[in-house]
Structures are given as C-alpha cells and as structure tokens.
C-alpha positions as CSV (number, residue, x, y, z in Angstrom):
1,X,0.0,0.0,0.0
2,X,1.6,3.5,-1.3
3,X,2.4,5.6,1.6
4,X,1.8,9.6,1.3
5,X,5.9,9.9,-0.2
6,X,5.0,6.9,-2.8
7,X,7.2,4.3,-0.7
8,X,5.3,0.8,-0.6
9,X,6.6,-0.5,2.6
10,X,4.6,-0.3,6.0
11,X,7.9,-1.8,7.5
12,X,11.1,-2.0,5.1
13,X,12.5,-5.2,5.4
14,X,15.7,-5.1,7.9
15,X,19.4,-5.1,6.2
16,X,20.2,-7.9,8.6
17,X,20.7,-11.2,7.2
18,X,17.0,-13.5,8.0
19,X,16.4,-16.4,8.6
20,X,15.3,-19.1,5.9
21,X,12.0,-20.9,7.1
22,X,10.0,-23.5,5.8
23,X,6.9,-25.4,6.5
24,X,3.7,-27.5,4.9
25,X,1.4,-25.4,3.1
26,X,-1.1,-27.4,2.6
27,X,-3.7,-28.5,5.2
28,X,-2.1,-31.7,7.3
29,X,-3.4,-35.3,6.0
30,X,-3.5,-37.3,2.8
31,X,-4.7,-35.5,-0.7
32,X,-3.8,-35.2,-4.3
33,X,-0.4,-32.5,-3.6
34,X,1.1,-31.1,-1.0
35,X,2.9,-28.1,-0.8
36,X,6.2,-27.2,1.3
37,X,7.2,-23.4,1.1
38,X,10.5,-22.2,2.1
39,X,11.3,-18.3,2.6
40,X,14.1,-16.4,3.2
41,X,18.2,-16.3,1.6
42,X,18.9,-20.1,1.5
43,X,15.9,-20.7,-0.5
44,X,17.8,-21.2,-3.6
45,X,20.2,-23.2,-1.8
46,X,17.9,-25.7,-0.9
47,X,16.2,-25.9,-4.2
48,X,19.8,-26.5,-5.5
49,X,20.4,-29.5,-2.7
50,X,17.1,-30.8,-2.6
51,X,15.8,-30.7,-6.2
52,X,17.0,-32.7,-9.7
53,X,15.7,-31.3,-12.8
54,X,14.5,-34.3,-15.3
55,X,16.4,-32.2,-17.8
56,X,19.6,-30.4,-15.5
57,X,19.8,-26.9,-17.3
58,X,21.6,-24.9,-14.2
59,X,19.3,-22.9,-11.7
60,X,15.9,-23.1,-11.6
61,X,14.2,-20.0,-13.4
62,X,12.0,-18.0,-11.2
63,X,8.1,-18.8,-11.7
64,X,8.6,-21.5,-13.9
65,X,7.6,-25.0,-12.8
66,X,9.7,-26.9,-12.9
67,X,10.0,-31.5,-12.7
68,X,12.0,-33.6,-10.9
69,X,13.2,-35.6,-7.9
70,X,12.7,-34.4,-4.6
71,X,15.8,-35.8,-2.7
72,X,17.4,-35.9,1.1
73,X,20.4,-34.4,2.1
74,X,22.4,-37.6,1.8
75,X,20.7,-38.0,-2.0
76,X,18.1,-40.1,-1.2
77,X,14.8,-39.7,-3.3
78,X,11.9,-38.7,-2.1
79,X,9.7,-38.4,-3.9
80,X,9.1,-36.9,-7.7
81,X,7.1,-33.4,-7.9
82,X,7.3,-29.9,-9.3
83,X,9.7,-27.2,-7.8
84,X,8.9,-23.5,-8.0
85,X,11.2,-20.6,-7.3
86,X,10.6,-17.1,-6.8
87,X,12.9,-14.5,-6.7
88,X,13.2,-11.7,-4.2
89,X,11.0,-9.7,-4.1
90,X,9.0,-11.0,-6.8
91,X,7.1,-13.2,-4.2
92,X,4.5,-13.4,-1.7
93,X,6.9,-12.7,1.0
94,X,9.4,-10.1,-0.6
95,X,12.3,-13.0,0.1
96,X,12.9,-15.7,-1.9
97,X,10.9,-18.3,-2.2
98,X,11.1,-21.8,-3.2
99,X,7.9,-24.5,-3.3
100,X,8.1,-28.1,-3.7
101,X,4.9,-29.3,-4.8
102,X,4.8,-33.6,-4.0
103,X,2.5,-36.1,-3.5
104,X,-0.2,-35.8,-0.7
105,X,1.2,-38.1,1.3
106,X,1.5,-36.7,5.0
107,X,4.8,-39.3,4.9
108,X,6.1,-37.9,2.1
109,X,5.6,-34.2,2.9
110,X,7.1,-34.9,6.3
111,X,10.0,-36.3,4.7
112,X,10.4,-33.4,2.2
113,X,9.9,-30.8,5.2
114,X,12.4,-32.6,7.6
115,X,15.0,-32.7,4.5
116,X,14.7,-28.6,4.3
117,X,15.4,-28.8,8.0
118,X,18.6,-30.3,7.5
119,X,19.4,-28.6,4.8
120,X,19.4,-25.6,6.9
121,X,15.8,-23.8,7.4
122,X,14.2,-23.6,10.7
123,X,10.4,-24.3,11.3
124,X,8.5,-21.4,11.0
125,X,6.1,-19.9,13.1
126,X,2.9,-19.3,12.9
127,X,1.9,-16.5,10.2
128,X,5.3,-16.1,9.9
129,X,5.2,-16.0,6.1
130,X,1.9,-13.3,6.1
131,X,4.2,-11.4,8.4
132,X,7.1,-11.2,6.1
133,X,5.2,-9.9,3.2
134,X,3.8,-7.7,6.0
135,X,7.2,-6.3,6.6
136,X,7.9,-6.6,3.3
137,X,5.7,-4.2,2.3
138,X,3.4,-6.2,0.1
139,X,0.6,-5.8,2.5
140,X,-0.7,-3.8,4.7
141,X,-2.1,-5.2,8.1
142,X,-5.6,-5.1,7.2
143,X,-4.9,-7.1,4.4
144,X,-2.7,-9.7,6.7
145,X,-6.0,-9.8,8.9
146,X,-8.4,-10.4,5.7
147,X,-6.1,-13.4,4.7
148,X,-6.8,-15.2,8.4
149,X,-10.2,-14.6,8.2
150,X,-10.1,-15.4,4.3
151,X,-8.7,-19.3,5.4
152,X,-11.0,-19.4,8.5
153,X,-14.3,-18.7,6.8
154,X,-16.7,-21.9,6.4
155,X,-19.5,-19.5,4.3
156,X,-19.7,-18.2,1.4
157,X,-20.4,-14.5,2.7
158,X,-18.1,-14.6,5.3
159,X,-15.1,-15.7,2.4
160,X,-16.3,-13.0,0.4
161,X,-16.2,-10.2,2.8
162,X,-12.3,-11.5,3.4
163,X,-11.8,-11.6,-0.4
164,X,-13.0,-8.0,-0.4
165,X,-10.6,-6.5,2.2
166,X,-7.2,-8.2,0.4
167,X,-7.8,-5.5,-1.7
168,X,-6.2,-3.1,0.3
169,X,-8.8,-0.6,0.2
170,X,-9.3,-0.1,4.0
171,X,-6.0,1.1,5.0
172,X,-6.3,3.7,1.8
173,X,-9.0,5.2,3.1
174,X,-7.6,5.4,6.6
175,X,-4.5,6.6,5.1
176,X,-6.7,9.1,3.5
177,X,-8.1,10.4,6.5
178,X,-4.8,10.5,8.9
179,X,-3.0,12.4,5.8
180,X,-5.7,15.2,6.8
181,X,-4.9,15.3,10.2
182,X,-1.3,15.2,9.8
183,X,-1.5,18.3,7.3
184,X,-3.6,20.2,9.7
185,X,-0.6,18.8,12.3
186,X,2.2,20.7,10.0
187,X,0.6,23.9,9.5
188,X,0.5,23.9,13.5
189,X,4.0,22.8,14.0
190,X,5.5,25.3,11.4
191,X,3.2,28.5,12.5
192,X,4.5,27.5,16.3
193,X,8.6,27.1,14.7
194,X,8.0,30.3,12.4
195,X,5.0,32.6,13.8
196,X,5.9,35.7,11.8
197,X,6.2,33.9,8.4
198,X,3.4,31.2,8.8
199,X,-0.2,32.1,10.2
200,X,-2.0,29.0,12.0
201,X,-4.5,27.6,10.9
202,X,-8.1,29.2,12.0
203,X,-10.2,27.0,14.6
204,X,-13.0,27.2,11.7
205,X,-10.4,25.1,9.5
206,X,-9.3,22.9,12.1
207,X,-13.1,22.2,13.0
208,X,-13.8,21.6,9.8
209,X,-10.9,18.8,9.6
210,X,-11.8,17.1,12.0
211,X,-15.7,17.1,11.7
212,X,-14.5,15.7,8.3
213,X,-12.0,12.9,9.4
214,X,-14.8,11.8,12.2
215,X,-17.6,11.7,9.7
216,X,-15.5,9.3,7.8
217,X,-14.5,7.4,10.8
218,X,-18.0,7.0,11.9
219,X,-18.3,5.5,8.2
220,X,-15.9,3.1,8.6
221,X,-17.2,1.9,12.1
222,X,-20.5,1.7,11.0
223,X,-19.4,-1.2,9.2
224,X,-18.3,-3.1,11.8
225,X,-21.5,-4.7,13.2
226,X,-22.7,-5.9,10.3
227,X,-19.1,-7.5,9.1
228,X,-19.1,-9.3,12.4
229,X,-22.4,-10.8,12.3
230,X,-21.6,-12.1,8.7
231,X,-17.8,-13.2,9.8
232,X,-19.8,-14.9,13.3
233,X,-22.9,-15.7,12.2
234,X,-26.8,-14.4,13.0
235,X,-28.4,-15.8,16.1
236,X,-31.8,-17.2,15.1
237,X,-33.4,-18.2,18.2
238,X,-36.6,-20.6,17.7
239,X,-39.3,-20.3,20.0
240,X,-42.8,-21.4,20.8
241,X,-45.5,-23.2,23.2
242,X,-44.5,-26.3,23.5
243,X,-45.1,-29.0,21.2
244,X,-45.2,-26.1,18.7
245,X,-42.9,-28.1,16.5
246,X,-39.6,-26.0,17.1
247,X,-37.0,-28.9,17.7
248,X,-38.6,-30.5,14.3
249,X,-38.6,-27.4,12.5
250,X,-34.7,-27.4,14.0
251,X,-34.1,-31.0,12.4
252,X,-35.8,-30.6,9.3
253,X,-33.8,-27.3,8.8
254,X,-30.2,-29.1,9.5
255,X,-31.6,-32.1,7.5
256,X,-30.2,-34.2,10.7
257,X,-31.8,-35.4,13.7
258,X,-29.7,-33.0,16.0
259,X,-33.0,-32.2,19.0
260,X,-34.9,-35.0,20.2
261,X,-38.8,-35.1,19.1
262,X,-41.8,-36.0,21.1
263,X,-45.4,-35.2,21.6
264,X,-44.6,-34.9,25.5
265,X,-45.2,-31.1,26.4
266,X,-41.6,-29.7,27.8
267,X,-39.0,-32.6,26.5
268,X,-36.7,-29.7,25.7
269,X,-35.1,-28.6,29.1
270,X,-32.0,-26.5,27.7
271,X,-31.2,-24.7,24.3
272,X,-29.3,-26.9,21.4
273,X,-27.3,-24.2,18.7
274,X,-26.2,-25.4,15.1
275,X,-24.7,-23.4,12.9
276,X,-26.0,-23.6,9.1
277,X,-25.3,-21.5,6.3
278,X,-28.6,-19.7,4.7
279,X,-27.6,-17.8,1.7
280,X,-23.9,-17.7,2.2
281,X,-24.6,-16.7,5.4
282,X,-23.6,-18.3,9.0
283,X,-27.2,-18.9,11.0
284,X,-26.6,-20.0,14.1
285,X,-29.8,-21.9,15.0
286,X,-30.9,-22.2,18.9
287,X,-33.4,-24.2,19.3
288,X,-35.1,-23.6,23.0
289,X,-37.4,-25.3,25.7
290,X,-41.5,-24.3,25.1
291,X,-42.6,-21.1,27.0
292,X,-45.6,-21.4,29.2
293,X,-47.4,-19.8,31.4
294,X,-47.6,-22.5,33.9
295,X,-44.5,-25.2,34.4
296,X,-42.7,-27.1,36.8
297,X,-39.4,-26.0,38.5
298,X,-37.2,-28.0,35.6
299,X,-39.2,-26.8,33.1
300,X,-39.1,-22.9,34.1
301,X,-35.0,-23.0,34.6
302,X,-35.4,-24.1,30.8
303,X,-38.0,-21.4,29.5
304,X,-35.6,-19.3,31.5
305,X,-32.7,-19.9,29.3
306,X,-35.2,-19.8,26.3
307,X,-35.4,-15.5,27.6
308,X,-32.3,-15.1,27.6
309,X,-31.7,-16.4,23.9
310,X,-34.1,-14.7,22.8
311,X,-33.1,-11.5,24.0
312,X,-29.8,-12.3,22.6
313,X,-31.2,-13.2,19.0
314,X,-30.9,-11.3,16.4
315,X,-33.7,-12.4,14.6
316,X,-36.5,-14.9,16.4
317,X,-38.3,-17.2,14.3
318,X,-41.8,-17.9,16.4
319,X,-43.7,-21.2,15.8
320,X,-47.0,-22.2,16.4
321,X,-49.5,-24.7,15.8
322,X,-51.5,-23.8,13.1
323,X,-53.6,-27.0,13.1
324,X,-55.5,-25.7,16.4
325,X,-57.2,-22.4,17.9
326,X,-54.3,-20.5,19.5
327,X,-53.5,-21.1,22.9
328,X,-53.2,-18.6,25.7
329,X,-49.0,-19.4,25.6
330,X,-49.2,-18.7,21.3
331,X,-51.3,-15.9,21.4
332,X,-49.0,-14.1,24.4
333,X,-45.9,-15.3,22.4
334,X,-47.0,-13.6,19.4
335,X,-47.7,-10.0,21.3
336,X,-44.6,-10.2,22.2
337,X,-42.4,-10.3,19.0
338,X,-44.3,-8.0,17.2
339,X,-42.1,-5.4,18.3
340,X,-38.5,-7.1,16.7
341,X,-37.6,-8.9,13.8
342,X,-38.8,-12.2,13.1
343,X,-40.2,-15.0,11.4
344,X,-43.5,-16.3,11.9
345,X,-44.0,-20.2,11.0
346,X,-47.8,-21.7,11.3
347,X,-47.3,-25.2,11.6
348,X,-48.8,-28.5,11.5
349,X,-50.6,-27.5,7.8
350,X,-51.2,-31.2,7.1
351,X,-53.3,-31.4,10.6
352,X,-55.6,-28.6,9.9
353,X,-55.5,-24.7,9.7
354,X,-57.9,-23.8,12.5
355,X,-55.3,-21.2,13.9
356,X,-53.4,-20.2,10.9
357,X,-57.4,-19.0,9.4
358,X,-57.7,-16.9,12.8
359,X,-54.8,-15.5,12.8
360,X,-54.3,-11.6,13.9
361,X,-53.6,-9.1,11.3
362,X,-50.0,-8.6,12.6
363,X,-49.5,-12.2,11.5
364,X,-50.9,-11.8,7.8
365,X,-47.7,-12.4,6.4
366,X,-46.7,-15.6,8.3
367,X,-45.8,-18.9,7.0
368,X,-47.9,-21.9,6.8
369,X,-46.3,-25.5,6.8
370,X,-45.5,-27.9,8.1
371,X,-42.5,-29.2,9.6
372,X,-42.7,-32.5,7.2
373,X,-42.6,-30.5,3.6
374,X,-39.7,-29.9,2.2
375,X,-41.6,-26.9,0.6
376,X,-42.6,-25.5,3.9
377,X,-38.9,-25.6,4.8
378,X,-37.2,-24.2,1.9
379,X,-40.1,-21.1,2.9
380,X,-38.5,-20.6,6.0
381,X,-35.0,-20.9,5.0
382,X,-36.1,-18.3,2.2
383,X,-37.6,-15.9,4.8
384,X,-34.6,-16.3,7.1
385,X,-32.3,-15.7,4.5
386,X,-34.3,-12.1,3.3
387,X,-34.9,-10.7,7.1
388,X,-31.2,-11.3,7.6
389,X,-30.0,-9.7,4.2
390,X,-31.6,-6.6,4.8
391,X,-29.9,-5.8,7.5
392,X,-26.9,-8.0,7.4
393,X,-25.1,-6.9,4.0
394,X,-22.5,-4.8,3.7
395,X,-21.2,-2.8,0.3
396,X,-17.9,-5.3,-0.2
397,X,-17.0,-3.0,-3.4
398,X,-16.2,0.2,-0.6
399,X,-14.0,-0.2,2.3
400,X,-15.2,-2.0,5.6
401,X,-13.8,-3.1,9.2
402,X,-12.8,-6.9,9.5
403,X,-12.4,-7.3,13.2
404,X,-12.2,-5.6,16.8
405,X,-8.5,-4.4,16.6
406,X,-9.9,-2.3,13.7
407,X,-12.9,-1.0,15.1
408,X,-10.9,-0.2,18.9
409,X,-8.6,2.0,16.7
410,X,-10.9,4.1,14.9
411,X,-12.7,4.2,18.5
412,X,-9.7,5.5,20.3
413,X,-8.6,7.6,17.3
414,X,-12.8,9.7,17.3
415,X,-11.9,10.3,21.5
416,X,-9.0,11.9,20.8
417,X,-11.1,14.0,17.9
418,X,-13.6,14.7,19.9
419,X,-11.3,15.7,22.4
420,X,-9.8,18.0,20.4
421,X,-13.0,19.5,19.3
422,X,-14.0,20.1,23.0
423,X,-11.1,21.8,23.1
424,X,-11.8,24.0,19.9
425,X,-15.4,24.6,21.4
426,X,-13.8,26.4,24.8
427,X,-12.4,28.8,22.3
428,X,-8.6,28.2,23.4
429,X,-5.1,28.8,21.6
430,X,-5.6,26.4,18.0
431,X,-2.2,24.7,19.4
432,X,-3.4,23.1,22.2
433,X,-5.2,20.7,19.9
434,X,-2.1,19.4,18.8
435,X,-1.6,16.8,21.3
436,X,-4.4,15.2,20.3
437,X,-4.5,15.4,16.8
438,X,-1.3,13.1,17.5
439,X,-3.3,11.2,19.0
440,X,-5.6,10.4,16.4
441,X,-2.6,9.8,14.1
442,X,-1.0,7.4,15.9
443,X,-4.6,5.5,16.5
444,X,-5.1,5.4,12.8
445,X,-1.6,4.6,12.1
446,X,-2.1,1.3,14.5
447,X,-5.4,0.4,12.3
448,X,-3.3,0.0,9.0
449,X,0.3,-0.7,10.4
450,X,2.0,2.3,10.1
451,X,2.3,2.8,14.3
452,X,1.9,-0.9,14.9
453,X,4.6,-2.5,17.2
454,X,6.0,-5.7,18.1
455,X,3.2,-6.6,20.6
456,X,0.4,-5.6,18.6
457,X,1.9,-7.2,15.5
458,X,2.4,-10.6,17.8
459,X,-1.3,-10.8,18.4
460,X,-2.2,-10.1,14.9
461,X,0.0,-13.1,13.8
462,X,-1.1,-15.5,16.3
463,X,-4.0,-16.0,15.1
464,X,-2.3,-17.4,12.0
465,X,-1.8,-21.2,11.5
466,X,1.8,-22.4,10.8
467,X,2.9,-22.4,7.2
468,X,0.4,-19.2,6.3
C-alpha cells in the first residue's frame, strides 16, 4: 500500500541477514499435492540441494515450474514433484521463495519438510510468512487480517467479505483520513517554529478537519457490526408453546436429527445451537425449551434460558401450531415479538388450519407448513435468508472493518477528535489541539500498520496457523 511519499513498505525489510524458514502449506493429511514453502536467503540453496531437474539446465528459473526428484540431504529420493522458485522480491513474501509441490502423502511431505530442515531452514512460526510480506511491504495489516479470516471462513459470505478487504482498500481510506490530520498537524508545527512567516490555521479550519475525518470514521465503524455478524454468524433463536414443532422445524432445517422429538409437552429442558449457512450466510440456530405460562421447576429453569436467547437473537423465528385455535401461551408469544424482527412459521398444515385461518392481522404475512414438507422448509429458509439480508449486507466493493482491533482503533482515534473538538469549542489557543490530533494519528496509524509494534503485531500473527 503506497504511503503519502510513494514508498510501498509499511515496515522495510531489515538489512540484517533472516532467517530461511519453511513449513507445509497445505492443510495436514492425505490429498492429491502437497505443498512445502521455504522463505528467506537459502531458498535457492535448498532448491539447489534438494531438487533434480529431469532435464539439468543450471538454476531453476523464477516462476517456472519446474519437474524432478525431490531428494534428502544424503541423496536419497523422495519423492518426484514440481519445484517453483521465486525471486526476491518478486514473491508473496518479498524474500525468496522456493515451493516443492509432491505427493499428498503426510509421509512424504514430512520427509520433504524434515530434509529442508537439514538442509538448513528452521520451522516457521505461525503466520510467519503473512508477516514477512507484512514487513515486506506487500501488505498492509488489514490485508494480513483479511487473509486469516479469508482461510477461516466456512461460508460463502463470510469468504467474500475477506476476499473484499485483500484488496487493500481499508488502509487507503484510513490513510486518507490520517494524511488530513497530519497536514492540519504541520501547519501547527511550522506556525509555532516560524509565527511571523506562517499564520495558524483558523479554529473554523481545524473544525472543519476534524468534523470531516470523524464523519468518515463514523463510516468506517458503522461497518463493523454488520461484518461481524456475517464473519460470526446471525443468532436465530426458535421459540414457541410447547409442542409447537420448534425442535422439528430445527431438524428438518439441519436435514439431521440434531433435537430429540416427542409429543410430550416440555422434553426440551435447555437450548441446542447449530450453525448452518442460509444464503452464504452463517445462522446459528438455537433451538429452545416451550414457553408457558404455567411449568414445573425443571421446566421454568429451561423457558428461562429460552429468555435469555431470545433476547440475545438477532432475529427470532416464532412457531406455532396452526392446526388448532391458538392457545393462551401462542397468542402471548406472538404479542410479544411484534415489536422485533422475526419469522412467523404456522405449523402443522397437514393437521388442519384452524389457527393459521384466525390469525391476527400482525401475523398476515406468516408462514404456513409444516415441519414434514420440504416446501414448507425451503419457505423458511427463504424468509430467514431475506430478514437477515436486509440488515446483514455490507457494500464489499467500498472499504469496511474486519475485526475488533480495527474498530478499537478508529474508536480511540474519534476520543482523541472529539477531544480535540472540546477543546476548539472552549475557544482556546488552536495549538493546544495538537496533542491530540497526535493522537488520532498514531490510532489510525495502528489500524493500518504504520504505528503498529512488536506486541500488537504478535497478536495479529497468532491467530495465524503455521505455514500461512
């Protein structure tokens, strides 16, 4: 990512000599290739000890594959397989890089690994390789982040979200909005070092800074909700009278037995969550114990648990028996949600439609099923799937926040604006904003990676797996 001089690098790469390191690159266990990466100075030198070229024609040439024998340090073969090489700092990394692509065999890629070992790499650590093209300059840390939760995404929406922030575009805009406050910053500093050749800046200009940077902070962070719920998952909490059909709708939903079923009033004590995905999206489903008026001292530590998740949920998705004249318990259950989203599922179509017929005109739009018809559930997945998209989707083609770090900084960064803005608002000297214009700076600096130390960039990294 440019900085404001045109220089790519968030942190240039250190003159000292590095470390060579190496490790699988594949996921662990048995598959069709498998992938060990080395990076760093000696990764030539172990393509040139390890490797034989079918046809020997010198050293290998950078991003051309490349076949051959895969061999030990004493000259033993491996195995057969492809080598790549790429030459600093045309690579992921900005080092050298060298790839030995074998068979999937956790044996052989052990082997292969284990040979690089002793041919003079260490193991690396985790995200060790995202952390070198890090301090490389090839990324920026927003981009690092996207690539972790790029691998740990299971659903679709989730993946594309990470896809969307690899393109750097957070830490632009960021960089965007600290180059304001640091050119507000050096009109300050230069009318305080030369006060009869430069004027300082008027409080109308600095206001109008920072009102601007905070607008687009509050921008950014507005973001941040919605990404998490599509990175985490919604909570859809099902609820009901008993014997409403919930842990069947549950069932029929996961296409799996997961809740036990019977026509016994209260057989579900505590809640049961499963995560599906609904239109790309993660749905955590929770299905929970019957709410009644009247129940037994079990029974009510259950329906109390049922509150809670419910009050937790961000979307609840009520069922009743449609079959019958609503019940006291259905008829108080549906007052209740009227007020927050939901889903509304009449069940038990293929027993009668007594209740769904009477139904309040709140209720016109509900569902009417049953639990047994695959059509009935693909309704309810499709309902789910539009309650959640309205509010759930984010613009993926304009920058957005991918996790907590993120949205702490910008949080930290708008105090120290509004601070400053206090500060403006008591009418004092335009200079005694400075301090916390730095502030701001350095907060926004942290989000991209400009500021970031070795602390912060340790926890960043952990959450890497090793050979990423």
């Amino acid at each position: 990512m440019p900085s404001r001089n045109g220089a790519s690098s968030f942190h240039p790469a250190t003159s000292e000599p590095r470390d060579t390191i190496a490790a699988l690159a594949t996921a662990p266990g048995r598959g069709a290739i498998a992938i060990v990466r080395a990076s760093g100075p000696q990764a030539l030198t172990l393509a040139r000890r390890l490797f034989r070229p079918v046809a020997p024609r010198g050293d290998l040439q950078p991003r051309l594959a490349t076949f051959g024998a895969i061999v030990g340090t004493d000259g033993t073969q491996l195995d057969e397989g492809l080598a790549l090489y790429f030459a600093a700092p045309h690579s992921a990394t900005g080092e050298d890089v060298l790839e030995l692509h074998v068979h999937g065999s956790p044996a052989v890629a052990r082997d292969v690994l284990i040979a690089m070992f002793a041919a003079g790499a260490r193991r690396a650590e985790p995200g060790e390789f995202t952390r070198r093209a890090f301090e490389s300059g090839k990324i920026d840390l927003p981009q690092a982040e996207a690539v972790a939760d790029l691998i740990a995404s299971e659903y679709a929406a989730a993946a594309r979200a990470a896809a969307a922030r690899l393109s750097g575009g957070l830490a632009q805009r960021v960089d965007e909005l600290r180059a304001a406050l640091e050119d507000a910053l050096e009109e300050l500093s230069a009318s305080l070092d030369f006060p009869d050749e430069v004027e300082a800046p008027s409080a109308e200009r600095l206001r109008a800074c920072i009102d601007g940077v905070r607008a687009g902070i509050g921008a950014l962070s507005a973001t941040y909700e919605r990404g998490r719920l599509i990175r985490e998952g919604a909570a859809v909490a099902i609820v009901g009278p008993p014997n409403a059909g919930k842990s069947s709708l549950l069932n029929g939903l996961l296409e799996n037995d997961r809740a036990l079923v019977s026509e016994i009033p209260g057989t579900t004590r505590d809640t049961i969550e499963e995560a599906i995905g609904i239109g790309g999206i993660a749905v955590r489903l929770i299905d929970t114990a019957g709410i009644r008026a009247r129940a037994g001292r079990l029974e009510a530590a259950g329906i109390a648990r049922t509150e809670r998740a419910l009050a937790d949920a961000r979307l609840a998705l009520v069922v009743v028996d449609g079959s019958a004249p609503l019940g006291e318990n259905a008829q108080a259950l549906l007052a209740r949600t009227r007020a927050r989203e939901r889903v509304v599922f009449f069940n038990k179509s293929d027993l009668g439609r007594s209740g769904y017929d009477r139904r309040a005109e709140p209720e016109r739009a509900a569902l009417f099923g049953s639990v047994r018809d695959p059509a009935s559930l693909d309704a309810v997945r499709a309902a789910l799937e539009a309650a959640l998209a309205t509010n759930e989707m984010i613009d993926l083609a304009r920058p957005h926040l991918g996790t907590a770090r993120q949205a702490a900084a910008l949080l930290a960064a708008d105090r120290a604006l509004a601070a400053a803005q206090a500060t403006l608002d008591a009418e004092a000297p335009v200079d005694l904003v400075s301090g916390d214009l730095m502030l701001a700076v350095r907060a926004l600096g942290e989000l991209t990676g400009r500021e970031a130390d070795e602390r912060l960039l340790d926890a960043v990294f952990a959450r890497f797996c090793i050979g990423k």
